[in-house]
C-alpha positions, 0 to 999 in steps of 0.5 A: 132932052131936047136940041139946044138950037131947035128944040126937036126932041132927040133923046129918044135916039141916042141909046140907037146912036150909041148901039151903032156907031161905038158898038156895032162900029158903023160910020157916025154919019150913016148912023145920024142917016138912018135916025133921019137927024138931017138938022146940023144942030142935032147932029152935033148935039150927039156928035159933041157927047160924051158919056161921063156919068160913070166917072161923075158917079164915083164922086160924092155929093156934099 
């Protein structure tokens, strides 16, 4: 995945994000720091997501 407004690839980074910030607890802006994502867009790209594909998968396809 890519960032929506500048195109740098920042998927590579979110399994390290995720680790972190939810499980380890640390700050989400030390966190987006240290991965080195100092564009404002990208660090909205992991701030504004959310894990739903649990929840989608319980559905079925038609």
């Amino acid at each position: 995945m890519r960032c929506f407004s500048c195109g740098k690839p920042i998927s590579h980074l979110w399994e390290k994000y995720k680790e972190k910030a939810q499980k380890k607890g640390e700050k989400p802006k030390k966190v987006l720091d240290d991965l080195g994502l100092i564009r404002y867009c990208c660090r909205a790209m992991f701030l504004g997501q959310k894990d739903l594909i649990d929840t989608v998968a319980k559905f079925k396809k038609f």
